[in-house]
Gaussian input, Z-matrix of N, CA and C with variables (Angstrom, degrees):
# hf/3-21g

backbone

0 1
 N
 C     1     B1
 C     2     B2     1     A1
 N     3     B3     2     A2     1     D1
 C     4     B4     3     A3     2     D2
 C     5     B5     4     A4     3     D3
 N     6     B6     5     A5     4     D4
 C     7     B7     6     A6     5     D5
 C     8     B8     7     A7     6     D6
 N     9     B9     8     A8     7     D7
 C    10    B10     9     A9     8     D8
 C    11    B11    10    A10     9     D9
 N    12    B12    11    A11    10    D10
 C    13    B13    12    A12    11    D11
 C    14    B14    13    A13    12    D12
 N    15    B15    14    A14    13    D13
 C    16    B16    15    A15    14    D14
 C    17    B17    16    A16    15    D15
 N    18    B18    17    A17    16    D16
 C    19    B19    18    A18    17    D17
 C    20    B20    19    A19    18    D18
 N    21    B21    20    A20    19    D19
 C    22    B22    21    A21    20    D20
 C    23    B23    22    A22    21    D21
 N    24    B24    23    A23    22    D22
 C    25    B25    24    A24    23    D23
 C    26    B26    25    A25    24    D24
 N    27    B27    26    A26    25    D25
 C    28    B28    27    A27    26    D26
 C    29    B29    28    A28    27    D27
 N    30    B30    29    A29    28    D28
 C    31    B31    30    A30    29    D29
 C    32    B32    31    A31    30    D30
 N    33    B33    32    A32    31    D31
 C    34    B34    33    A33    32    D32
 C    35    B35    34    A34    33    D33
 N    36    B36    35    A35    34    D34
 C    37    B37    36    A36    35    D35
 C    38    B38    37    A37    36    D36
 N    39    B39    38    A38    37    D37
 C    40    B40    39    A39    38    D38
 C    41    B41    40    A40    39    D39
 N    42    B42    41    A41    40    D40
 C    43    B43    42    A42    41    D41
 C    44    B44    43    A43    42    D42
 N    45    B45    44    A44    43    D43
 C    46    B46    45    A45    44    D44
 C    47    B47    46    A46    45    D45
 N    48    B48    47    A47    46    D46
 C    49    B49    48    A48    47    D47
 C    50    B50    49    A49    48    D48
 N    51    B51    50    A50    49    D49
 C    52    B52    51    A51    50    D50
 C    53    B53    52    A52    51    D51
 N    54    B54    53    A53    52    D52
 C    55    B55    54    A54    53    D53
 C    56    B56    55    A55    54    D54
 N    57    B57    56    A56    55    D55
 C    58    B58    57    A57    56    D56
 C    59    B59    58    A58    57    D57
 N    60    B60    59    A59    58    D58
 C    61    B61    60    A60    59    D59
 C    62    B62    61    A61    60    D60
 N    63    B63    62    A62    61    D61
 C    64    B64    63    A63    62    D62
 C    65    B65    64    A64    63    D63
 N    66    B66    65    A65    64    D64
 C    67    B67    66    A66    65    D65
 C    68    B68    67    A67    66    D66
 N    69    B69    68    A68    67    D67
 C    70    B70    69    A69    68    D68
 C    71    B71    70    A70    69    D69
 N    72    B72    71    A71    70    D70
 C    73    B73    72    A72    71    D71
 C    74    B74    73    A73    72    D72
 N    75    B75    74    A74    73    D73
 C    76    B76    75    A75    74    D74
 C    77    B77    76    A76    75    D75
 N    78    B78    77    A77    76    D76
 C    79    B79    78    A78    77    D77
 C    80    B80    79    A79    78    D78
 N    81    B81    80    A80    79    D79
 C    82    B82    81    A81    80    D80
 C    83    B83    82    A82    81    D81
 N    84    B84    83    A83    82    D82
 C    85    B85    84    A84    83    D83
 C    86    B86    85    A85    84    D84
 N    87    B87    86    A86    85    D85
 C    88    B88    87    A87    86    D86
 C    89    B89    88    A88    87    D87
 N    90    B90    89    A89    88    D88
 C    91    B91    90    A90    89    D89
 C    92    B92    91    A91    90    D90
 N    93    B93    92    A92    91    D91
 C    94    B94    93    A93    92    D92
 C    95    B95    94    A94    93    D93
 N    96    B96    95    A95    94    D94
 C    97    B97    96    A96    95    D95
 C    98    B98    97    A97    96    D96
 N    99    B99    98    A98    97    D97
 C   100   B100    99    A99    98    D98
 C   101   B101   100   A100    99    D99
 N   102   B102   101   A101   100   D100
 C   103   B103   102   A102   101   D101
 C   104   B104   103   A103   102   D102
 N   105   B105   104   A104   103   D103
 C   106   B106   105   A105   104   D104
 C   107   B107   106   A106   105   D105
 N   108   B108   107   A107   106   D106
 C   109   B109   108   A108   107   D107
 C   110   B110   109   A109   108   D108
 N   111   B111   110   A110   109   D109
 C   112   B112   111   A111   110   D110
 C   113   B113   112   A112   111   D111
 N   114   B114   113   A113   112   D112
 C   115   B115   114   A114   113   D113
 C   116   B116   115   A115   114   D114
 N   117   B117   116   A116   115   D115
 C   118   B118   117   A117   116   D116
 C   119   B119   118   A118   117   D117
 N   120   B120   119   A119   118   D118
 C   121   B121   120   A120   119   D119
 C   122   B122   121   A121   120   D120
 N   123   B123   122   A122   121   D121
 C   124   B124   123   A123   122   D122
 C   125   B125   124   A124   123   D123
 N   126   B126   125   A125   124   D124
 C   127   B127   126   A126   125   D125
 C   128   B128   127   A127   126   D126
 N   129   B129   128   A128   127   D127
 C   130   B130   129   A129   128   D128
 C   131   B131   130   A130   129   D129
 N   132   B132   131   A131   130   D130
 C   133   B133   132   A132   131   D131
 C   134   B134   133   A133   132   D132
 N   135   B135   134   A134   133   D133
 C   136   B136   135   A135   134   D134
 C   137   B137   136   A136   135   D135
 N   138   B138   137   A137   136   D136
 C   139   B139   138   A138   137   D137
 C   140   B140   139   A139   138   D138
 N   141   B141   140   A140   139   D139
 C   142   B142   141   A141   140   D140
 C   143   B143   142   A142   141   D141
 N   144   B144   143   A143   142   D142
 C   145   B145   144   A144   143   D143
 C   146   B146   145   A145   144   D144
 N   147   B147   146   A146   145   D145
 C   148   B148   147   A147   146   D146
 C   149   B149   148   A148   147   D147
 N   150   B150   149   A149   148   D148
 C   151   B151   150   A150   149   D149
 C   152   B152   151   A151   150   D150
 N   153   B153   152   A152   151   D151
 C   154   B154   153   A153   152   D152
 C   155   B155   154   A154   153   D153
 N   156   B156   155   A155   154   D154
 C   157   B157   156   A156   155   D155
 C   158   B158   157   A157   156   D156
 N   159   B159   158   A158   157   D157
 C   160   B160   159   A159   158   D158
 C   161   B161   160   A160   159   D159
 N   162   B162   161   A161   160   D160
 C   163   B163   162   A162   161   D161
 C   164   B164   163   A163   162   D162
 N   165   B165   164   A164   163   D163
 C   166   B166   165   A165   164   D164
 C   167   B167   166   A166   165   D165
 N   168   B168   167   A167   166   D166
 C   169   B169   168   A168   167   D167
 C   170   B170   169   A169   168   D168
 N   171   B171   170   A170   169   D169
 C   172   B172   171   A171   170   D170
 C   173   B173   172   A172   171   D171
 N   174   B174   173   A173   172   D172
 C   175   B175   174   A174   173   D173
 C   176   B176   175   A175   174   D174
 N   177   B177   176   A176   175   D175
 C   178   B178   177   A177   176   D176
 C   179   B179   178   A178   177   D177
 N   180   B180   179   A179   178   D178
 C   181   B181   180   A180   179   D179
 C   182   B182   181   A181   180   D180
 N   183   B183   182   A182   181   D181
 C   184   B184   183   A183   182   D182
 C   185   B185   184   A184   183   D183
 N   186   B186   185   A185   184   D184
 C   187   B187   186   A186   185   D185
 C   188   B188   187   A187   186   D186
 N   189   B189   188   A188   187   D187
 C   190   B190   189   A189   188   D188
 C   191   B191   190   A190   189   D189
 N   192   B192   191   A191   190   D190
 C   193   B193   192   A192   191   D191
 C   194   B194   193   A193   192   D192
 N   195   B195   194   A194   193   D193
 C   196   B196   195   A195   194   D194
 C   197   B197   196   A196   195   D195
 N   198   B198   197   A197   196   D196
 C   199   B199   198   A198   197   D197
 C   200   B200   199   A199   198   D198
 N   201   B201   200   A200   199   D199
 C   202   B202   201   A201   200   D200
 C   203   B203   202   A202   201   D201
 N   204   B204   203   A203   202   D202
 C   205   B205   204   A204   203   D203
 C   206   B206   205   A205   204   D204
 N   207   B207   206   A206   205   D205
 C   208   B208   207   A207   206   D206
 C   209   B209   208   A208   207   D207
 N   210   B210   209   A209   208   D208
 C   211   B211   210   A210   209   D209
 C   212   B212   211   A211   210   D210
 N   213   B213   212   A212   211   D211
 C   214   B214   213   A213   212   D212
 C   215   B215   214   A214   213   D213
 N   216   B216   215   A215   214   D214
 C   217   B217   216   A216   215   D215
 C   218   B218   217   A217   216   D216
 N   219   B219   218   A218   217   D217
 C   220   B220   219   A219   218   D218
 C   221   B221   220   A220   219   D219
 N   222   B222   221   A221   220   D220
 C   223   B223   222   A222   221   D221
 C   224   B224   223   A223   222   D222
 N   225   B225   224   A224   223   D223
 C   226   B226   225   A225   224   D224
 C   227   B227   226   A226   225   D225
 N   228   B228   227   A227   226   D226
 C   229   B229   228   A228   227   D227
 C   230   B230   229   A229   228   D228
 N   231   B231   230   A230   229   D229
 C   232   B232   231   A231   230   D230
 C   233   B233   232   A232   231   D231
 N   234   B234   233   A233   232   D232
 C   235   B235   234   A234   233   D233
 C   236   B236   235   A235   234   D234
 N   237   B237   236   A236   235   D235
 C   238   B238   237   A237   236   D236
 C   239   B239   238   A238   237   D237
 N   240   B240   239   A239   238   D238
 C   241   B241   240   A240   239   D239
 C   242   B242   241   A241   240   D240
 N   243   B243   242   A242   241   D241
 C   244   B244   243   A243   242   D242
 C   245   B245   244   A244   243   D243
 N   246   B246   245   A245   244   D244
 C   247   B247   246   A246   245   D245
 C   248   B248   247   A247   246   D246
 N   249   B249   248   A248   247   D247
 C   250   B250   249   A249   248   D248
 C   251   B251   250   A250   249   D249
 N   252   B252   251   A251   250   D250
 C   253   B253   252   A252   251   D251
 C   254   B254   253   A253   252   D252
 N   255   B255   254   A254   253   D253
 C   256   B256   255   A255   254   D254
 C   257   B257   256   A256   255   D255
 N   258   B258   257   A257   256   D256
 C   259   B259   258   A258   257   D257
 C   260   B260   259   A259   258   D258
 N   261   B261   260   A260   259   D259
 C   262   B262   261   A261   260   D260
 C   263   B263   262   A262   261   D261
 N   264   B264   263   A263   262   D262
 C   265   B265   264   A264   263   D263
 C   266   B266   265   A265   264   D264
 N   267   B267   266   A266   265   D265
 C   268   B268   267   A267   266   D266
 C   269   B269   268   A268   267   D267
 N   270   B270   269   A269   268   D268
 C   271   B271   270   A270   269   D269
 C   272   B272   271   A271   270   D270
 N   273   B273   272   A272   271   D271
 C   274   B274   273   A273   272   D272
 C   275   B275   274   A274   273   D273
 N   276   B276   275   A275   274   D274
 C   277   B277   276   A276   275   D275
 C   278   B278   277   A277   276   D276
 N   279   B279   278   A278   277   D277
 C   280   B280   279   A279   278   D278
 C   281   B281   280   A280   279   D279
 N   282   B282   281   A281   280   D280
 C   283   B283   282   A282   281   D281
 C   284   B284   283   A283   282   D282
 N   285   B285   284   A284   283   D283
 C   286   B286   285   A285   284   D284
 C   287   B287   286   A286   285   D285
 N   288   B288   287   A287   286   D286
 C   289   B289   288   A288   287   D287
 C   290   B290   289   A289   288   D288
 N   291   B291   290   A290   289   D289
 C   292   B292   291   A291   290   D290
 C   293   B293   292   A292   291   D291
 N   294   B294   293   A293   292   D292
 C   295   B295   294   A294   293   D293
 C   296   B296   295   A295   294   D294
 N   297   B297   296   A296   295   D295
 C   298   B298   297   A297   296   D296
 C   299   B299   298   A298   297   D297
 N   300   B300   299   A299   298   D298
 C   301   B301   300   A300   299   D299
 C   302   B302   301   A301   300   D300
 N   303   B303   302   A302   301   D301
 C   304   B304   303   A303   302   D302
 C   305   B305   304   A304   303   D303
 N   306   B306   305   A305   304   D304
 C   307   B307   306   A306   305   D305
 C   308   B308   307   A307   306   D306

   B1=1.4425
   B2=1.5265
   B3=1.4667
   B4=1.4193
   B5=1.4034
   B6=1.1703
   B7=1.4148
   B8=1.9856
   B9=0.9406
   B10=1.9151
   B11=1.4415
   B12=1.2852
   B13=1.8906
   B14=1.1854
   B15=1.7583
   B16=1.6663
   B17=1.9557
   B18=1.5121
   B19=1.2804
   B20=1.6319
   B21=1.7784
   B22=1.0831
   B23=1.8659
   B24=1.4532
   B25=1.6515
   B26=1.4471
   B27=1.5562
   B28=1.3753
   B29=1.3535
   B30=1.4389
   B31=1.2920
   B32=2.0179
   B33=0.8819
   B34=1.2347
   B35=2.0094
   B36=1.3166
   B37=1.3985
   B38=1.8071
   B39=0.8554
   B40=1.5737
   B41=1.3470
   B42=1.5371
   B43=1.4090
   B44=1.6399
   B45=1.8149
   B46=1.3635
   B47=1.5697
   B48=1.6895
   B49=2.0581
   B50=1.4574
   B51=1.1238
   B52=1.3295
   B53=1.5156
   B54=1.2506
   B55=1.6109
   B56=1.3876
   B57=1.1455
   B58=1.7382
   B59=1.6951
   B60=0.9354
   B61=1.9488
   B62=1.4234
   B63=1.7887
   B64=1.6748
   B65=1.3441
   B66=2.0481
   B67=1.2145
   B68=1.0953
   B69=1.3899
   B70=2.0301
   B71=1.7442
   B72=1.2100
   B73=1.0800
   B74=1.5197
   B75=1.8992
   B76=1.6075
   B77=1.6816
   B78=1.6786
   B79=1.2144
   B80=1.3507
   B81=0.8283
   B82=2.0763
   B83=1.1682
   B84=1.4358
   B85=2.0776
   B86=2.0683
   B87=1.1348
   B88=1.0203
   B89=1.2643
   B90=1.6205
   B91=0.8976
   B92=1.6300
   B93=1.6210
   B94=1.4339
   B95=1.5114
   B96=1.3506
   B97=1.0786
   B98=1.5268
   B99=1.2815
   B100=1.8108
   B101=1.6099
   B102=1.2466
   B103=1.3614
   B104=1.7196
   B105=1.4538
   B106=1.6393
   B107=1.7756
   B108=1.2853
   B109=1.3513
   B110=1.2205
   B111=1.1275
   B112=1.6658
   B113=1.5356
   B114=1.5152
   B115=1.4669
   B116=1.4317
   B117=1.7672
   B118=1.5194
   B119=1.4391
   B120=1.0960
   B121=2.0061
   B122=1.0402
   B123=1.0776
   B124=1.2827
   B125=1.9011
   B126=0.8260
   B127=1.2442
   B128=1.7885
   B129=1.1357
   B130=1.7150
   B131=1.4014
   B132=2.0319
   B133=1.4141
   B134=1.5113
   B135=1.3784
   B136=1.6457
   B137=1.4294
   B138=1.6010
   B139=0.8861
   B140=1.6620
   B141=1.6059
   B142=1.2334
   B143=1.3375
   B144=1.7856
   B145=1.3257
   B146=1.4841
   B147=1.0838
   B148=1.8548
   B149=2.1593
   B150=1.3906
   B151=1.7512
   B152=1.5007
   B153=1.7496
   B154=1.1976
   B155=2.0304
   B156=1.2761
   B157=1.7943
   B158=1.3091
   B159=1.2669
   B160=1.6097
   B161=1.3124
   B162=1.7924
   B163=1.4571
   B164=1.6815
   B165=1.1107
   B166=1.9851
   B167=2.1081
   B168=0.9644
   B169=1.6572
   B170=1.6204
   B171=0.8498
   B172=0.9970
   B173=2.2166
   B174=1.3671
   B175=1.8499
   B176=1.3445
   B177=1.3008
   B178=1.7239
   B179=1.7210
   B180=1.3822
   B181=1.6324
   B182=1.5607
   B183=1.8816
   B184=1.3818
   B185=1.3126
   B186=1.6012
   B187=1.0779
   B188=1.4484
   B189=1.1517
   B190=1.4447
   B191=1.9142
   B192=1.3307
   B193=1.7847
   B194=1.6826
   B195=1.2151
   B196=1.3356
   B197=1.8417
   B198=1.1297
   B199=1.7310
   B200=1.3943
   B201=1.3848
   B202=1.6540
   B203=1.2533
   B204=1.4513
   B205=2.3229
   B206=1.6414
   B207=1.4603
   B208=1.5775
   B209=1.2111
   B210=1.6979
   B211=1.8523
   B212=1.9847
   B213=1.1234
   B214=1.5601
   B215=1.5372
   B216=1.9582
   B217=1.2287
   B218=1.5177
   B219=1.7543
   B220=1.4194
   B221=1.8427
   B222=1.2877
   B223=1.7371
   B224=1.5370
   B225=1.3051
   B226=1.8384
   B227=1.2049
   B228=1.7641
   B229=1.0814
   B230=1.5604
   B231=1.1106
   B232=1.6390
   B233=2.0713
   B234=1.2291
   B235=1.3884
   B236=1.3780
   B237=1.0669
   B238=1.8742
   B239=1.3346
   B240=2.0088
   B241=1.5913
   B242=1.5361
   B243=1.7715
   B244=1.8284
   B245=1.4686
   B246=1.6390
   B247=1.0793
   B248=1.6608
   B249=1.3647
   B250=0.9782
   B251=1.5259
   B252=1.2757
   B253=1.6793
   B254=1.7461
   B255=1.2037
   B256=1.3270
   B257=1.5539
   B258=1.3655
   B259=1.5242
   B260=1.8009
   B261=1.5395
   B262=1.8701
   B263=1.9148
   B264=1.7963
   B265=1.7567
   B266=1.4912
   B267=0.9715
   B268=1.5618
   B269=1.5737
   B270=1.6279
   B271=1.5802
   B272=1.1769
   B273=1.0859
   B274=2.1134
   B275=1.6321
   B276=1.4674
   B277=1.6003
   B278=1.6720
   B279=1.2595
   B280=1.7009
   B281=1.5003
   B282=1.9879
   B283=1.2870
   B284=1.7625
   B285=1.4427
   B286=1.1883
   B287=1.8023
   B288=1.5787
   B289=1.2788
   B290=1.8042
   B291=1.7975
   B292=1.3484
   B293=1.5223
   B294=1.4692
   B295=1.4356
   B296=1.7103
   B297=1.1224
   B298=1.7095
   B299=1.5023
   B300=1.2877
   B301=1.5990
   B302=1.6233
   B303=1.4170
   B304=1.3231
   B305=1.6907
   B306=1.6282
   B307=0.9286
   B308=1.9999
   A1=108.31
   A2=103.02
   A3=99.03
   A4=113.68
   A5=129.77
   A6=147.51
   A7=118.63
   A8=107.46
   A9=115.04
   A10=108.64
   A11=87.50
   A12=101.04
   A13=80.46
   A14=88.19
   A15=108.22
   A16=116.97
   A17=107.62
   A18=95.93
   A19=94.53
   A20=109.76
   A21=126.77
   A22=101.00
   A23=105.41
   A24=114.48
   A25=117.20
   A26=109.22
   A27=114.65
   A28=119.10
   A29=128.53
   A30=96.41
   A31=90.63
   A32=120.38
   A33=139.47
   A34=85.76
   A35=108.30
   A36=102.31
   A37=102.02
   A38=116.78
   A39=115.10
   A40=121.60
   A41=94.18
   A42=119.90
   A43=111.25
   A44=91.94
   A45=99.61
   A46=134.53
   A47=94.76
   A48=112.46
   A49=87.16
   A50=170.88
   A51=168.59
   A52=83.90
   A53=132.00
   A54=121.24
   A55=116.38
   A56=93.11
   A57=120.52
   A58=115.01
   A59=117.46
   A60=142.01
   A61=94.50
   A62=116.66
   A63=96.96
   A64=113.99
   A65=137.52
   A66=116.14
   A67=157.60
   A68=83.39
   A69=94.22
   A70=123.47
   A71=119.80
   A72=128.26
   A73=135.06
   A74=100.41
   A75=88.91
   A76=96.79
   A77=105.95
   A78=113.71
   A79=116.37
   A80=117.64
   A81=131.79
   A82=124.48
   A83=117.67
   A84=105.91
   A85=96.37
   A86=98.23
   A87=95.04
   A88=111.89
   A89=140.63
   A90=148.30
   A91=136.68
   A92=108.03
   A93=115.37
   A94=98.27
   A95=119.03
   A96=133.42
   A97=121.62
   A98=126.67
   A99=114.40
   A100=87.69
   A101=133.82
   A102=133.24
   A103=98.29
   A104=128.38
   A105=122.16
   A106=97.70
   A107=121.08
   A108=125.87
   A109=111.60
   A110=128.21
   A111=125.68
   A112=110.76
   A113=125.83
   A114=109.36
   A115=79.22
   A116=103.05
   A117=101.25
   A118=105.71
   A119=93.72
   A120=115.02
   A121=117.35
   A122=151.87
   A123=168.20
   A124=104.32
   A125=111.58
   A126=110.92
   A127=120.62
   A128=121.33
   A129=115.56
   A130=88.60
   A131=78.61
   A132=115.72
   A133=124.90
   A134=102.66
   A135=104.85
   A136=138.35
   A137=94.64
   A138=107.45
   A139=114.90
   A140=104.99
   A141=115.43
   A142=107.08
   A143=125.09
   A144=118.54
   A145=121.09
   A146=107.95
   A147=104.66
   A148=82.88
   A149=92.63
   A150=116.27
   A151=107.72
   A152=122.13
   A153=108.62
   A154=100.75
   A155=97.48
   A156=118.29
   A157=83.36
   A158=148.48
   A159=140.43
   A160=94.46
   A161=134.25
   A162=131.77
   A163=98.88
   A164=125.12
   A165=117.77
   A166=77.86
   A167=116.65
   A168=88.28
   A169=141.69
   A170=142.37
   A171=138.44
   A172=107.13
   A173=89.67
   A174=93.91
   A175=118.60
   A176=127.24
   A177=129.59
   A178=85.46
   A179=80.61
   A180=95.87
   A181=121.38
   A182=94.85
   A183=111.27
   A184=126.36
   A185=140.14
   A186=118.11
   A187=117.32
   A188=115.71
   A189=124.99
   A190=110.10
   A191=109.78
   A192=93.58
   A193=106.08
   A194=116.56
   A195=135.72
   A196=107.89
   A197=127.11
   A198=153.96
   A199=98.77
   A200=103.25
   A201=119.64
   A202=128.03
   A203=114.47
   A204=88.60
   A205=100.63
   A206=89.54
   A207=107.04
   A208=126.82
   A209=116.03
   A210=126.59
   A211=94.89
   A212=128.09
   A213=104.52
   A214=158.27
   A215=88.84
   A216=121.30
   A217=120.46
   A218=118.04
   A219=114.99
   A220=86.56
   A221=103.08
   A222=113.11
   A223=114.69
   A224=104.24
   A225=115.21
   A226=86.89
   A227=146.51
   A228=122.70
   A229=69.47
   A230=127.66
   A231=107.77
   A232=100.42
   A233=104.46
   A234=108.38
   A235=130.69
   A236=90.26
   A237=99.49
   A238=85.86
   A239=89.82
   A240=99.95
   A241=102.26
   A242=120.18
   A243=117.44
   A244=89.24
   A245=87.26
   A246=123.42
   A247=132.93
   A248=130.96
   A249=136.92
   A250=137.57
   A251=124.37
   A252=98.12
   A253=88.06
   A254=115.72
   A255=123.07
   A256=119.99
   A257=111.85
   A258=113.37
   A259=106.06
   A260=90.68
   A261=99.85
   A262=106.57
   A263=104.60
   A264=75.46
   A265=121.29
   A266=103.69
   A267=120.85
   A268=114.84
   A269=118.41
   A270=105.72
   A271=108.31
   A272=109.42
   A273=119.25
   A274=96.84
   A275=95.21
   A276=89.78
   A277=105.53
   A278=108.85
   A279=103.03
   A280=98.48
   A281=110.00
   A282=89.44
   A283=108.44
   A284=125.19
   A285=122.02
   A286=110.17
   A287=112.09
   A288=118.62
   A289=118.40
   A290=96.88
   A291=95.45
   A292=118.78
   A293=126.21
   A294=110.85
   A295=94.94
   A296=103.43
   A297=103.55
   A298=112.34
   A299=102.12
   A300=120.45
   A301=109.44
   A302=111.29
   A303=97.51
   A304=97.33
   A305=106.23
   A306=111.27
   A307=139.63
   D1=152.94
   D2=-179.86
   D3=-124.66
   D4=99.65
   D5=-178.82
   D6=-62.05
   D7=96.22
   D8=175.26
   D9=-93.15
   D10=126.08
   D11=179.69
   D12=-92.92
   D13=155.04
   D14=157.08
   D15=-90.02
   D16=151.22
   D17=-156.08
   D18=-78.90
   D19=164.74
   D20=150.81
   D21=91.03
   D22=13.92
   D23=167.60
   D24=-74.52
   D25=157.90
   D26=-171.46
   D27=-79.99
   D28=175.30
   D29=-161.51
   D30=-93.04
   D31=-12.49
   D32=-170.88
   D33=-61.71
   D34=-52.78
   D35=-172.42
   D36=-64.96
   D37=-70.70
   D38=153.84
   D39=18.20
   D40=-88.81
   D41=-179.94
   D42=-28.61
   D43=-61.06
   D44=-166.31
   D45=-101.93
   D46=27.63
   D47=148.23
   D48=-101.52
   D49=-58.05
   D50=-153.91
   D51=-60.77
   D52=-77.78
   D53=-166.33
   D54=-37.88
   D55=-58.32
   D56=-178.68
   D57=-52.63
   D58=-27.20
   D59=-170.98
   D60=-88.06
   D61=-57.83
   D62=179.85
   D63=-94.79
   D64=-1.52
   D65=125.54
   D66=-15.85
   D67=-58.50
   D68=164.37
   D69=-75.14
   D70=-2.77
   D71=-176.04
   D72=97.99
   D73=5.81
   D74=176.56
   D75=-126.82
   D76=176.07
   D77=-178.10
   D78=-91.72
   D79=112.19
   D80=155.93
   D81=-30.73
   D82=89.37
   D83=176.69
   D84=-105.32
   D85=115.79
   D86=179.52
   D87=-85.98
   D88=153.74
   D89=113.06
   D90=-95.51
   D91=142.97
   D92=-165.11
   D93=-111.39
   D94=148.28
   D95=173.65
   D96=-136.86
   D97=-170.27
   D98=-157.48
   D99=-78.44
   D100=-61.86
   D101=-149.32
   D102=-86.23
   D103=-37.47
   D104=-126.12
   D105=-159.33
   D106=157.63
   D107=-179.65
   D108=-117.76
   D109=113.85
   D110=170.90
   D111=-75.81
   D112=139.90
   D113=161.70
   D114=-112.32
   D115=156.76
   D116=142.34
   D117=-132.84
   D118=146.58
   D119=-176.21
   D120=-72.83
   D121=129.16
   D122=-138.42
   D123=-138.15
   D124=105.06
   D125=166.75
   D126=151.15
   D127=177.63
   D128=-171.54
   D129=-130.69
   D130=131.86
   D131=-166.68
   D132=-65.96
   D133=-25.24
   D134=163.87
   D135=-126.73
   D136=52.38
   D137=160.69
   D138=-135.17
   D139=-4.40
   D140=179.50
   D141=-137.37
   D142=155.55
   D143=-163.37
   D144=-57.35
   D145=-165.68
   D146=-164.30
   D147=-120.50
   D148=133.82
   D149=178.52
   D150=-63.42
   D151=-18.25
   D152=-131.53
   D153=-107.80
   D154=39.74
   D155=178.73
   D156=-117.70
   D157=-0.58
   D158=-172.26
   D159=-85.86
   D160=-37.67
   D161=-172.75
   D162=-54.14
   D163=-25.57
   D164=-162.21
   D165=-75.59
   D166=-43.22
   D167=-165.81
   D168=-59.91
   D169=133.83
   D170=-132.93
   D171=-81.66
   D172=-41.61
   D173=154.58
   D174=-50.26
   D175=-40.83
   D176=-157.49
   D177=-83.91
   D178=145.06
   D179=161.19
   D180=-96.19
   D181=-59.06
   D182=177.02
   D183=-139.00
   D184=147.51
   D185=173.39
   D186=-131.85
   D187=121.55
   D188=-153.11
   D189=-111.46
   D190=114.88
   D191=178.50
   D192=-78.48
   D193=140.86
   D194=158.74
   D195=-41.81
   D196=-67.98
   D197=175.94
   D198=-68.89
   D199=121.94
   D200=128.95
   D201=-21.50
   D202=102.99
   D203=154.76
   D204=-80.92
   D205=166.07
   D206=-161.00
   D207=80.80
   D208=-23.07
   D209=-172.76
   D210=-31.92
   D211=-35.60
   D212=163.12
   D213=-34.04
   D214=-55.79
   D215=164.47
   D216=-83.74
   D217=-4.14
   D218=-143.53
   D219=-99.20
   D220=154.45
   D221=151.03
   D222=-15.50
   D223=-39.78
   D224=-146.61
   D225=-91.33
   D226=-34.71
   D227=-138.26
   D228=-120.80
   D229=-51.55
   D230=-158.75
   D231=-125.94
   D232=101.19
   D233=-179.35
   D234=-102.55
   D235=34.72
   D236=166.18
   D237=-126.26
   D238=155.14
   D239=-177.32
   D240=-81.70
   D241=163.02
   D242=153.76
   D243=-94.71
   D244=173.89
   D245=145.24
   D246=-131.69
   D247=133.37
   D248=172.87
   D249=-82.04
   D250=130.13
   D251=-166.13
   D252=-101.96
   D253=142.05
   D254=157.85
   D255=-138.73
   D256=134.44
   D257=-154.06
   D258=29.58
   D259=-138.30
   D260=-173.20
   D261=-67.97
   D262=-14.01
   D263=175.53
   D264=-113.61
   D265=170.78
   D266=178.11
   D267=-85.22
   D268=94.48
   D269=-179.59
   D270=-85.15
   D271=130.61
   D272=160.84
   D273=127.98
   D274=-160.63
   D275=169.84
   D276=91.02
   D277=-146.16
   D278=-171.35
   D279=-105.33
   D280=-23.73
   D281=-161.99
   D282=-84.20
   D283=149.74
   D284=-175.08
   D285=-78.78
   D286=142.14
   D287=169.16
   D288=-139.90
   D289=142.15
   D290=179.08
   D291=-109.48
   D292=141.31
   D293=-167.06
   D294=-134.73
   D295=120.36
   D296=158.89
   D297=-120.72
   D298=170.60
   D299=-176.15
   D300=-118.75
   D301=-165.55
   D302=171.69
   D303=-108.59
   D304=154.63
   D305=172.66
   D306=-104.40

């Protein structure tokens, strides 16, 4: 995750998303810049809490994850198409199919 301070915070405010960042279980690499402080979080997301209740504080600006959800199912993680056989057809592939259920 990538953590954005808002500019012109104390360092006391600082301090204490940095506390809060290795509370939750990941590591803090900070970077400083002329206006604003980037943290980025260090750590894996399911196995340790999620950063993204840090936006309610009043220091944070923004909090942005690095990772996809889904990166499993996505293009990115698996980029060849399947195919599925069900009864006589073949789902996926080039030919297009529509499936609904009831709702």
């Amino acid at each position: 995750m990538i953590v954005v301070l808002r500019p012109k915070i104390s360092k006391a405010q600082e301090n204490a998303v940095l506390k809060e960042i290795r509370k939750l279980g990941h590591r803090p690499h900070i970077i400083r810049g002329v206006t604003r402080t980037v943290i980025g979080a260090i750590g894996y997301e399911r196995t340790h809490q999620s950063l993204e209740t840090l936006i309610t504080w009043p220091q944070v600006e923004s909090v942005m994850p690095v990772q996809k959800r889904y990166k499993l199912v996505s293009r990115e993680g698996h980029p060849d198409g399947s195919t599925i056989p069900v009864l006589q057809h073949l789902i996926g592939g080039k030919k297009f199919h529509v499936m609904a259920g009831p709702c």
